[in-house]
C-alpha positions in Angstrom: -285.4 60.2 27.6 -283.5 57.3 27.3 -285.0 53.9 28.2 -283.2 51.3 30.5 -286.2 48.2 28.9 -283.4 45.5 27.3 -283.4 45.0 23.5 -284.2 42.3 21.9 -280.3 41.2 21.3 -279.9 42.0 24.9 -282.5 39.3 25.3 -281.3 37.2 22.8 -279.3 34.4 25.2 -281.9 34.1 27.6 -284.8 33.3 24.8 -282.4 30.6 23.2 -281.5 29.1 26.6 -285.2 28.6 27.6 -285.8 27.2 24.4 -283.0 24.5 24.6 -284.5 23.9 28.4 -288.1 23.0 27.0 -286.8 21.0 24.5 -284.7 18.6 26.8 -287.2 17.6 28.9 -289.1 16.2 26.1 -287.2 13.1 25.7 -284.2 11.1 23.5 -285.6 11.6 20.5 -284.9 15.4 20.7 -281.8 15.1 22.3 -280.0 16.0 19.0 -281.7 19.2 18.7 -281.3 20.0 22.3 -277.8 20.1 21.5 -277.8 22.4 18.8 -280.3 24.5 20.7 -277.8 24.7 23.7 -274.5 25.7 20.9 -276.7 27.9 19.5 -277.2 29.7 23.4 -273.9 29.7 24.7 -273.1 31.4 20.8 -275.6 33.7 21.6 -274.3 34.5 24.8 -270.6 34.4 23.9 -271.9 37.4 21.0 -274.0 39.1 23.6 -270.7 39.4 25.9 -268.7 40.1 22.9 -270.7 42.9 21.6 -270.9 44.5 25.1 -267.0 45.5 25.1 -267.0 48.8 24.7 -263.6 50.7 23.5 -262.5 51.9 26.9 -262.1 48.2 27.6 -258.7 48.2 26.2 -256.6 47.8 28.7 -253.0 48.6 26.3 -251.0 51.9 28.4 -247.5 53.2 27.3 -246.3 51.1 30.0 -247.0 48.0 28.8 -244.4 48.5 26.7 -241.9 47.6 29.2 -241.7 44.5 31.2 -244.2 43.7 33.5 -244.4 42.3 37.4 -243.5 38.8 37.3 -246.5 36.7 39.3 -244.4 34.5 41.4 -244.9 31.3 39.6 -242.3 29.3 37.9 -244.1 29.3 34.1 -244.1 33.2 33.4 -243.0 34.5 30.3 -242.6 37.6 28.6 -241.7 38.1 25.1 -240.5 41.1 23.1 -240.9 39.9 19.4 -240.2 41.1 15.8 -240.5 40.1 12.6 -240.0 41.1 8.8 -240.4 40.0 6.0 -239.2 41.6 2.6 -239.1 39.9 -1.3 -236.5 36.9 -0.4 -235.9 37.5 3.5 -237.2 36.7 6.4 -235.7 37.7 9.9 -237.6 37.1 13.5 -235.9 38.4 16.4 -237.2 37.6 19.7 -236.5 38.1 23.6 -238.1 35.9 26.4 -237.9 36.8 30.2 -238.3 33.3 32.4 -238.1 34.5 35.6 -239.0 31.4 37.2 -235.8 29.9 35.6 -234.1 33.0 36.4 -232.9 32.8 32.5 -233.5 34.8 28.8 -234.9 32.6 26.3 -233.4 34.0 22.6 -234.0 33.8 19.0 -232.5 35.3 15.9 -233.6 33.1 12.9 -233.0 34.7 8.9 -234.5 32.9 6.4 -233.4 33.5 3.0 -234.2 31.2 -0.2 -233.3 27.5 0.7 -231.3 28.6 3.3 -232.0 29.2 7.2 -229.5 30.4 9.8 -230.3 30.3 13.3 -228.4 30.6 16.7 -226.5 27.4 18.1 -229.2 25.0 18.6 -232.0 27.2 17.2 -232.0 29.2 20.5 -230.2 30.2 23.4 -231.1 29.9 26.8 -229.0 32.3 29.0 -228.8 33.3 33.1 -231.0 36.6 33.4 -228.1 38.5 35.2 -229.4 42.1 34.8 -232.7 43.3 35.2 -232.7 44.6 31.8 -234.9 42.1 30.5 -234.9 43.2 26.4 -231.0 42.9 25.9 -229.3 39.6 25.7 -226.9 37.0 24.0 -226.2 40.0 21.6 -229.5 40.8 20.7 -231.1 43.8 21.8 -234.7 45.3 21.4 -235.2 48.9 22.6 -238.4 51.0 22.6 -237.8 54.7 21.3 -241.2 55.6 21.4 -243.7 53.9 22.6 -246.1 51.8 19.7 -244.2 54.0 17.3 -240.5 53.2 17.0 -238.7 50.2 18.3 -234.5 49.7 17.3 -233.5 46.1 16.8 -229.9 45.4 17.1 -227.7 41.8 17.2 -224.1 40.9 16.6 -223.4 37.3 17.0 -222.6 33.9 14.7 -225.8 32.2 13.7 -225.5 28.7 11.7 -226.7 26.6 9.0 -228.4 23.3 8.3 -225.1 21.5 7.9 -223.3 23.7 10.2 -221.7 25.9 8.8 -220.8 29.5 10.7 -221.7 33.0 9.4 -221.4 36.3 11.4 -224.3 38.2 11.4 -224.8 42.3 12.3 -228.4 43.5 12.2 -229.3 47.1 12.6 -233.2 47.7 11.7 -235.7 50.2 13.3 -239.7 49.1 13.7 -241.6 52.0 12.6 -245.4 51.3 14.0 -248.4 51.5 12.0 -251.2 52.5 13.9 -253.1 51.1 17.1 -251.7 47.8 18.5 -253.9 45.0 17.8 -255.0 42.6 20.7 -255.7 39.1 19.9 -259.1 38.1 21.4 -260.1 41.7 21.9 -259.8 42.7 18.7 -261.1 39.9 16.7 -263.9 39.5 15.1 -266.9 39.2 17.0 -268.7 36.7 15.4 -265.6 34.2 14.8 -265.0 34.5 18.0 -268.6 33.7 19.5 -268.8 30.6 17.3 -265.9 29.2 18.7 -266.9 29.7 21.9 -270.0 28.5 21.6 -268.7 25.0 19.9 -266.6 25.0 23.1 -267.3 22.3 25.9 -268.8 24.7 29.1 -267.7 22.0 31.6 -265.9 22.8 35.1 -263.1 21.9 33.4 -263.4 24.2 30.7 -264.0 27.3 33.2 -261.0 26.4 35.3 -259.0 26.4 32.0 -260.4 29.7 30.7 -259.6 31.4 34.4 -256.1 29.6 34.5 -255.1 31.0 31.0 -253.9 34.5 32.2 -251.8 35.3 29.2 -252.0 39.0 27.6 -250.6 40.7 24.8 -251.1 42.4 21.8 -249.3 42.6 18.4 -248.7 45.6 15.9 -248.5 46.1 12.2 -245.6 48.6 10.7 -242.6 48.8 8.8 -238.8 48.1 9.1 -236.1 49.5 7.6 -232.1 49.1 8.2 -229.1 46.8 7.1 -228.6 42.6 7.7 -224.7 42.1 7.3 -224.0 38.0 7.0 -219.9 38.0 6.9 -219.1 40.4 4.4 -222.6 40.5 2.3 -224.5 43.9 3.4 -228.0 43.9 2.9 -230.5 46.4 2.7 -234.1 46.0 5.0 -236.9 47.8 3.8 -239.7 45.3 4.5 -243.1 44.5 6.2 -242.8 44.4 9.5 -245.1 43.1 13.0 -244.0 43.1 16.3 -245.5 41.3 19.2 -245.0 41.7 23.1 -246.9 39.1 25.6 -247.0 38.3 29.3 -248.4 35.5 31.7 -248.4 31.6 31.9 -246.8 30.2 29.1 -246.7 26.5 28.0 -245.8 25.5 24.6 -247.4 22.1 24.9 -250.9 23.6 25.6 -252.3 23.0 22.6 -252.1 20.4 20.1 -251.4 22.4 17.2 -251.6 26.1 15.7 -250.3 28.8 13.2 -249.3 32.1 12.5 -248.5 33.4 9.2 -247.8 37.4 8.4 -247.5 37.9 5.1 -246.7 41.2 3.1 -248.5 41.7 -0.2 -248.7 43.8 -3.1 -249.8 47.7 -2.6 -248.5 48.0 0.9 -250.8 45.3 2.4 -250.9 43.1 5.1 -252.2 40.0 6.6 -251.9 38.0 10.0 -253.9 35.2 10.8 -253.4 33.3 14.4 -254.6 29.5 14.9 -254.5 27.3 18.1 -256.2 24.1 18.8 -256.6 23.3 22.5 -258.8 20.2 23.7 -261.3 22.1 24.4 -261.6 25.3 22.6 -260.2 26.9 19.1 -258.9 29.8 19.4 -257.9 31.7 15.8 -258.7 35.2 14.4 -256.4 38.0 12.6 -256.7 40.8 10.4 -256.2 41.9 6.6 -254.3 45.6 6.2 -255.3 47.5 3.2 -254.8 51.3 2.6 -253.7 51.7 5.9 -257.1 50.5 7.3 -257.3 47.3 9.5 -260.5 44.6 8.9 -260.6 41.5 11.5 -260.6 38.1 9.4 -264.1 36.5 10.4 -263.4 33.3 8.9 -260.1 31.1 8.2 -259.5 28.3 5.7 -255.8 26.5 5.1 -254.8 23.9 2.6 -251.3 22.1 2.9 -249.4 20.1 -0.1 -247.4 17.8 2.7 -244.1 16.1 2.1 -243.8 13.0 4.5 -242.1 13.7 7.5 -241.4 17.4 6.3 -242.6 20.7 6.4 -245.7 21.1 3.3 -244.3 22.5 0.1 -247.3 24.5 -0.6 -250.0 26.5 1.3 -253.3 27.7 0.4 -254.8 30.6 2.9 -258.3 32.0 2.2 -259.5 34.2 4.8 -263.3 35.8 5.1 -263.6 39.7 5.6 -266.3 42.5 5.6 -265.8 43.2 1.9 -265.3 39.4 0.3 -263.0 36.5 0.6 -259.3 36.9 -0.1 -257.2 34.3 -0.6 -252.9 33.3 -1.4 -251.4 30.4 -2.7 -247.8 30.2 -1.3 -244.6 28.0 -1.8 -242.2 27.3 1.1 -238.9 28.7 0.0 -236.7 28.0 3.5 -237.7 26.2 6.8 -236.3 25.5 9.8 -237.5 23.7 13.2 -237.3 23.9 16.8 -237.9 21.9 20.1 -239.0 24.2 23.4 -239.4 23.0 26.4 -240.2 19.3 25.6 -243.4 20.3 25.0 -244.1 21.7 21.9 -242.3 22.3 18.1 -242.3 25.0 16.0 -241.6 24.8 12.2 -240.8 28.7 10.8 -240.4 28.8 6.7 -240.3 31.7 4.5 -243.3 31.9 1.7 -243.3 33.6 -1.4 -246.3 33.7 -2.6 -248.2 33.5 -6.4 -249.0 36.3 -7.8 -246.4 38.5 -5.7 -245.8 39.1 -1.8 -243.8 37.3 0.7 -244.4 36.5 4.2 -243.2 34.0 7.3 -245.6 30.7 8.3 -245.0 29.3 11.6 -246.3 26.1 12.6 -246.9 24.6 16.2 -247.8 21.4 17.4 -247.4 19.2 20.5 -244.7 16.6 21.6 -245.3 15.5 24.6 -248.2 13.0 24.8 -251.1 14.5 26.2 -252.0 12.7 29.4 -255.3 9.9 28.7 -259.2 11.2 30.4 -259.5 9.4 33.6 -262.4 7.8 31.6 -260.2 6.7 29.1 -258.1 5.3 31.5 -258.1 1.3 32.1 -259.3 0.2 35.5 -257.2 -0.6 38.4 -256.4 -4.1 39.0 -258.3 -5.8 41.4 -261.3 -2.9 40.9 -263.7 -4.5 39.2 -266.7 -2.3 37.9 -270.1 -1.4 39.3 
């Protein structure tokens, strides 16, 4: 007979919120330790809801493959994404749906050693005049099967840094490697707990939370097919990830992140996410080996910087179940682009010591983040209380 008495880590948040109660009633002197007392609860609680999910929780169907309803509201986005990466090569392909602009956001970006190609202006920004929302400006991503094959397909003139023209013809097919891996979901528990419980649990941070209705999920696998630039054919047979995402998007929302997939020796993988908001951190990821996916419970990153350029160097060590693994990596080809006014990404292609390849992009914002009303200086004529 089963027994319906919590356990003790059901219990867990409620002892170490009593205990931060008693302690801030007893005056300034423990106010420090109050406040470690209450971090420690809300981690506590942020584990207890984390370890709760169970696996029918996942909410990814064969049709979330395909685009979804759009909400009504003028900053929805859905993306259709691929990328992969190969000993000197570096290609992401990407489709964006902005139904509120009634427009196709597009990228096709190949970097190669010291040199980047991109479309006109780094991207294109086209009327949505169809309602098929994956094809567009000569790029095309099509779903075979779904979370098993996906055929990538573009014919179109991409540029260089100093301009120059070069026709391009890709023809590659995603192979998929497994489950699809949901950011937040899928994460590890405990990385994710601590950062929520570092997290500010104001009003403000609750409205935030319920406002940031963004989905999606990403998924390791491989690529294979030809990249013609003018008359130079080359072969793809590379690491590959594809990611597909839905809801509110605003690339000014946080100061500053990264992504980085990178493809190692033996067939393995690894994708870390980063992304520094005001209020919370949000970061997590996974190492592949042998086929077998571990979430990344811990993230460190090191940058050699060039003033007022993208870092030569990086240096990524990442925590998992069995040990610490870690890359040094030098930045072979980078290229940078503007969205929105809010936000910039920085995409370079790595090849890293030791052996492996993989693609770093960087984030950060643009547009000044608007001052705390208690930052703010007082209104003339107001004088204070």
């Amino acid at each position: 007979m089963s027994s319906s008495r919590p356990t003790d880590a059901d219990d867990a948040p409620r002892r170490e919120l009593d205990k931060a109660r008693i302690v801030d009633r007893r005056g300034g002197e423990d106010r420090r330790l109050s406040t470690a007392l209450r971090h420690s609860a809300k981690e506590a609680l942020a584990r207890w809801v984390v370890r709760k999910r169970s696996p029918e929780q996942r909410w990814t169907r064969a049709s979330d493959e395909a685009c979804h309803e759009w909400t009504g509201t003028r900053h929805y986005a859905e993306d259709f994404t691929v990328v992969v990466v190969q000993p000197g090569l570096a290609v992401l392909a990407r489709i964006e749906w902005l139904p509120g602009r009634a427009s196709r956001r597009v990228w096709l970006t190949v970097l190669r050693d010291q040199v980047a190609l991109t479309l006109p202006g780094g991207e294109l920004l086209v009327p949505a005049e169809s309602s098929v929302h994956w094809r567009a400006a000569g790029l095309e991503l099509d779903c075979v099967a779904p979370y098993k094959e996906w055929r990538v397909r573009f014919t179109g003139r991409l540029v260089g840094a100093r301009g120059e023209s070069v026709t391009c013809r890709l023809d590659l097919t995603f192979l998929g490697a497994g489950a699809p891996y949901i950011p937040g979901t899928d994460d590890d528990p405990s990385l994710v707990a601590r950062h929520l419980g570092s997290a500010d649990w104001d009003l403000g941070f609750l409205r935030r939370i319920r406002r940031r209705r963004i989905r999606g999920y990403c998924q390791p696998g491989e690529a294979i097919g030809t990249i013609a630039l003018d008359d130079q054919i080359n072969a793809i047979a590379g690491a590959s990830l594809r990611h597909h995402s839905w809801g509110e998007r605003d690339w000014g929302a946080a100061d500053d992140g990264y992504q980085g997939f990178f493809s190692l020796p033996g067939k393995d993988r690894l994708w870390v996410h980063h992304a520094r908001f005001p209020w919370v951190v949000l970061e997590g990821g996974f190492v592949a080996e042998r086929g077998a996916l571990q979430p990344i419970a811990g993230i460190g990153v090191t940058r050699e910087r060039q003033p007022g350029a993208a870092p030569r160097r990086i240096g990524l060590s990442v925590a998992v179940a069995g040990g610490e693994r870690s890359l040094d990596a030098e930045l072979r080809a980078t290229t940078s682009l503007d969205l929105d006014g809010r936000g910039s990404l920085r995409f370079s292609l790595c090849e890293v010591a030791g052996g492996g390849w993989g693609l770093w992009i960087e984030q950060r914002r643009i547009d000044r983040r608007p001052r705390a009303l208690s930052e703010q200086p007082p209104r003339r004529g107001i004088s204070g209380p």
